[in-house]
C-alpha positions in Angstrom: -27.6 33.5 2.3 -28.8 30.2 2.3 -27.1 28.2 -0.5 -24.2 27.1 -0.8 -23.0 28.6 -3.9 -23.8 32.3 -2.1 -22.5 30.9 1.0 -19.3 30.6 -0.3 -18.7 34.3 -2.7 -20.0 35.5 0.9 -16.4 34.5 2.2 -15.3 37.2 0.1 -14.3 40.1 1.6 -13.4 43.4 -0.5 -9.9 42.8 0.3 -10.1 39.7 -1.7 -11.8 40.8 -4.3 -9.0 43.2 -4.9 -6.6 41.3 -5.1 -8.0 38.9 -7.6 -8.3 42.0 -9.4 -4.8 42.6 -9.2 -3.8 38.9 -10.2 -6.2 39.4 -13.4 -5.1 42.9 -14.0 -8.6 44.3 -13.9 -10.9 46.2 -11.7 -12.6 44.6 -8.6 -16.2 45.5 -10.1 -15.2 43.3 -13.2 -13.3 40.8 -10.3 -16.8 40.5 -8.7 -19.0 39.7 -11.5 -16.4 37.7 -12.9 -16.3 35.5 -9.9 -20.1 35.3 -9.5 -20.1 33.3 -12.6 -17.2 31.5 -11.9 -18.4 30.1 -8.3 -22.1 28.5 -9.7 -19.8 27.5 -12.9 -17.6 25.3 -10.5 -20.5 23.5 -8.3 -22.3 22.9 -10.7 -19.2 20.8 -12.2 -19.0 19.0 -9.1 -22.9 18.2 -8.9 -22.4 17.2 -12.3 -19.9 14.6 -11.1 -21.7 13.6 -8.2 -24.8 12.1 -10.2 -23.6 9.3 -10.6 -22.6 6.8 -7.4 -19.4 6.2 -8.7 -18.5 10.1 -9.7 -20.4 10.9 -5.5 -18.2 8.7 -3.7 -14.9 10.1 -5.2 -15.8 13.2 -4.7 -16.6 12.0 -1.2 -13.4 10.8 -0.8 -11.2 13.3 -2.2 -13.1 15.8 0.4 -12.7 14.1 3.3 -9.1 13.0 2.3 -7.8 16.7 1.2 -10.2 19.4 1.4 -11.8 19.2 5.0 -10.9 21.0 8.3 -9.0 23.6 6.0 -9.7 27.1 7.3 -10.8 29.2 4.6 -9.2 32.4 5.7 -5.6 31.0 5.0 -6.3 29.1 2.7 -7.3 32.4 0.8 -4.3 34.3 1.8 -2.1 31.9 0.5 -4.2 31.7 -3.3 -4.1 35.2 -3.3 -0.9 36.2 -2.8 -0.5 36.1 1.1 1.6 32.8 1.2 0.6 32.3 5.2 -1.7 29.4 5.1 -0.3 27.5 7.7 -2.0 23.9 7.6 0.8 22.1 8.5 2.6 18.8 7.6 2.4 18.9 3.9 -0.8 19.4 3.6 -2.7 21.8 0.8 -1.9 25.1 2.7 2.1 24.0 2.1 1.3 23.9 -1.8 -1.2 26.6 -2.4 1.4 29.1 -3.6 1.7 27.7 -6.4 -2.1 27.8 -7.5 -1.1 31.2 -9.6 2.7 31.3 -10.1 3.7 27.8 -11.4 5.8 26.9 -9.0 7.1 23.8 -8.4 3.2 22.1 -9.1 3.3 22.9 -12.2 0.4 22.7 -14.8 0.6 25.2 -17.0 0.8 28.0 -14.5 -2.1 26.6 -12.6 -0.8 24.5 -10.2 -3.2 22.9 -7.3 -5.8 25.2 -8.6 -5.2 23.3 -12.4 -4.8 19.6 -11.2 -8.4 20.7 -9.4 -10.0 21.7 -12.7 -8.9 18.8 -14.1 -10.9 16.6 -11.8 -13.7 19.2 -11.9 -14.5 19.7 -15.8 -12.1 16.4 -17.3 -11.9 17.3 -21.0 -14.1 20.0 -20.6 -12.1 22.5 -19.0 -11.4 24.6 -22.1 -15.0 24.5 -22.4 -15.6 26.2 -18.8 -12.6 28.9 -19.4 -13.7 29.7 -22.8 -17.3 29.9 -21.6 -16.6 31.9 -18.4 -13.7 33.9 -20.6 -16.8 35.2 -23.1 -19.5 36.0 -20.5 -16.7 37.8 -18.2 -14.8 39.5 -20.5 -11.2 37.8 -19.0 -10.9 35.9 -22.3 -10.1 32.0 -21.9 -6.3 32.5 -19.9 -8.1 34.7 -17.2 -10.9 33.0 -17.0 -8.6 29.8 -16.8 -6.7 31.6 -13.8 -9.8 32.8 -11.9 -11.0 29.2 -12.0 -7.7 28.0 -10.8 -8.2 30.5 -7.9 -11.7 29.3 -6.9 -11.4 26.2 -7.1 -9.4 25.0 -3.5 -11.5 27.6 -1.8 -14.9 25.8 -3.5 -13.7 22.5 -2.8 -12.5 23.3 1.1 -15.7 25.1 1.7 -17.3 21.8 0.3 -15.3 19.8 2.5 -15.8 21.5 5.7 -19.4 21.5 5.1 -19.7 17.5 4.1 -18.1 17.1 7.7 -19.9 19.7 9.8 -22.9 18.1 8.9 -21.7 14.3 8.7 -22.7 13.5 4.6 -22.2 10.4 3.3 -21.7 10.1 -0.6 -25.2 9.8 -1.0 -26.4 13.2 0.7 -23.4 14.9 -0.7 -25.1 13.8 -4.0 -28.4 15.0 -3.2 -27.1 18.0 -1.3 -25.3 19.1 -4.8 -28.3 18.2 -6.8 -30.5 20.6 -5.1 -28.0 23.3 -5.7 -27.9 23.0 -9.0 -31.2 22.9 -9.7 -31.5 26.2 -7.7 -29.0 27.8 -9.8 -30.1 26.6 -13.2 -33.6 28.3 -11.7 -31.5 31.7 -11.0 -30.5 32.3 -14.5 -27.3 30.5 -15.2 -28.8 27.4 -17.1 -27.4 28.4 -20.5 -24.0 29.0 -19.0 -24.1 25.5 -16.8 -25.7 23.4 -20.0 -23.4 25.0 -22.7 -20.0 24.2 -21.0 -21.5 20.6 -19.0 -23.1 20.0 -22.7 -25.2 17.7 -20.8 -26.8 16.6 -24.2 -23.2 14.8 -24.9 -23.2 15.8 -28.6 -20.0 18.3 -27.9 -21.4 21.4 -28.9 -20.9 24.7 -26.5 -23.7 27.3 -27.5 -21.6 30.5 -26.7 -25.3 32.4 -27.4 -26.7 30.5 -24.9 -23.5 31.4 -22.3 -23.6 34.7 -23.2 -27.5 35.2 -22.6 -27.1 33.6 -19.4 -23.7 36.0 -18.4 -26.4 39.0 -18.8 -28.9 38.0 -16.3 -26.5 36.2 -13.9 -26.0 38.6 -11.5 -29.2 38.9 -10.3 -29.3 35.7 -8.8 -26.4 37.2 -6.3 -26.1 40.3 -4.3 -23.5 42.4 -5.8 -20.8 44.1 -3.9 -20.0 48.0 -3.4 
């Protein structure tokens, strides 16, 4: 796979999908699709973000600050329940373990994962869980949690990528632009536009999410 947003559910493994099954209490079919409407939900966030110079060289900056040279592998273990993410010297692998249990980050149960979101979505992260909760079937507190999940994987695999290839704020900009164009081209437009509201006027159009949940998977290849 190509782009990026396939790149990164290809990190995936079964072994992870089953346990974010177990965190949500459902089954890892559900887990999958779930999360391949999650993943192009978050990117296209951060694209979002990144349209303006301002919004690209935060984001810029808050990669190459905390999210780069993180290996994904731990960094999964330790979302999903492993706890090993050995980064070292305070960095995010120290604090990952909280993403799902609280802990001592705090934020409503969501911890790193949350604070993440926050950045990601600003007052619009109700918006994205209750969006992703109705085209999933997790409701808006699983939803919330899968996001929380996704979100320091998304933003390390980000990372590493804006320094393998040496971006700047400006590429990083472009680089996310592309990708959501592609993926408003694969089908999930209605979910992207309903939760961004990129009209500003503050209206979600849950038909329009839940159209785009239906034909979503097609854009990704699903998992036995």
């Amino acid at each position: 796979m190509s782009d990026l947003t396939s790149s990164v559910f290809a990190q995936l493994d079964q072994s992870h999908i089953e346990s974010i099954a177990q965190q949500l209490g459902i089954d890892p079919s559900q887990a999958s699709d779930a999360v391949q409407q999650a993943l192009p939900l978050l990117m296209g966030g951060l694209a979002r973000n990144a349209t303006s110079p301002q919004g690209a060289a935060a984001l810029h900056s808050a990669l190459e600050r905390d999210h780069s040279g993180i290996d994904i592998g731990g960094l999964l273990g330790s979302v999903l329940g492993g706890g090993g993410a050995s980064s070292g010297g305070g960095g995010l692998g120290d604090v990952l373990g909280s993403v799902l249990g609280g802990g001592s980050a705090g934020q409503s149960g969501s911890g790193i994962g949350g604070a993440i979101l926050g950045h990601i979505f600003g007052g619009r992260r109700d918006q994205a869980a209750q969006g992703l909760g109705q085209t999933s079937g997790l409701g808006g507190a699983g939803a919330s949690q899968l996001l929380a999940m996704l979100a320091p994987m998304v933003m390390a695999a980000l990372g590493n990528m804006t320094r393998k290839q040496g971006l700047d704020a400006n590429a990083l900009s472009g680089v996310l632009g592309q990708e959501q164009h592609r993926l408003q081209q694969s089908g999930v437009g209605g979910l992207l536009s309903g939760v961004l509201d990129s009209d500003g006027d503050g209206q979600v159009s849950m038909g329009e999410m839940l159209q785009a949940g239906a034909g979503l998977l097609g854009g990704f290849g699903k998992r036995s």
